[in-house]
C-alpha positions, 0 to 999 in steps of 0.5 A: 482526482482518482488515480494519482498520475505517479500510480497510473504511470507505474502500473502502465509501465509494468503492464498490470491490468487494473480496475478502479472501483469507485466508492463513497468518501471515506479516511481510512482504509478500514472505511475504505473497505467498509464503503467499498463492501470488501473484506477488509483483509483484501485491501491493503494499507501503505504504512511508511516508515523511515530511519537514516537509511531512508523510507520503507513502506510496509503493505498489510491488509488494512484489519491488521496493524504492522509490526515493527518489530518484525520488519526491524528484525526481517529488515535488520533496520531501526525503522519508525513511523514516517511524520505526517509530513514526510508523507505529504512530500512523498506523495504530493501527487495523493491527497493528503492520507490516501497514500497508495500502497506501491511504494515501488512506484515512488521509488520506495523499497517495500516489505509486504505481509505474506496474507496478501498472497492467498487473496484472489484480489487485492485493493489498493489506495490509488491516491484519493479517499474514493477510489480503489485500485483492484489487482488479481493474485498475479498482478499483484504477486508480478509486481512485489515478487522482487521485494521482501514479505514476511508475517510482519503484522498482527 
């Protein structure tokens, strides 16, 4: 598959430059880092989460775990984990589990950890479990500087 359709249509409409970065299969983002050869605190997971307002995704480098507590607290939500198949509707263009972390290009608002900020690079799932996205400091900074962060995992 390599990059999902929805993904590549955002990217090009912001005007980031990318590059993909082919790696072997692999299920997680930590494995993903792990296949890839990268430090893991450069390559970020989605973790979408969802109360009756709606969906969020939170974006933390995939050695961390979210915070939910802090997101609720920084959010003034009641937000939880998303079911598998919220997922799987939300991103039918990805193959199941490989859930890019630009919820702003599914229309989803985003709260992404401050670490992110002071990597050079940061990798992102790109819609299949062997392809990396790669974005320098200012891509990523262009495109998540209008959404909230905070130190919101452990």
């Amino acid at each position: 598959m390599s990059i999902a359709p929805t993904v590549q249509t955002f990217l090009d409409r912001q005007h980031v430059p990318y590059r993909l970065l082919h790696h072997t299969y692999a299920e997680t983002m930590m494995s993903s880092a792990i296949a890839a050869q990268l430090p893991a605190r450069q390559v970020a997971k989605g973790v979408v989460l969802k109360d009756e307002e709606g969906f969020v995704m939170a974006v933390v480098p995939s050695d961390r775990m979210v915070d939910i507590d802090a997101i609720n607290r920084s959010m003034n939500r009641l937000l939880e984990p998303a079911s598998q198949q919220d997922v799987k509707i939300l991103f039918r263009d990805c193959d199941h589990g490989a859930v890019p972390s630009l919820g702003q290009a599914y229309n989803m608002p985003v709260i992404w950890e401050d670490a992110l900020a002071s990597e050079e690079d940061c990798y992102f799932e790109c819609g299949d479990h062997t392809d990396l996205i790669r974005l320098d400091r200012s891509s990523f900074q262009h495109l998540m500087h209008d959404y909230p962060h905070g130190a919101i995992s452990h």
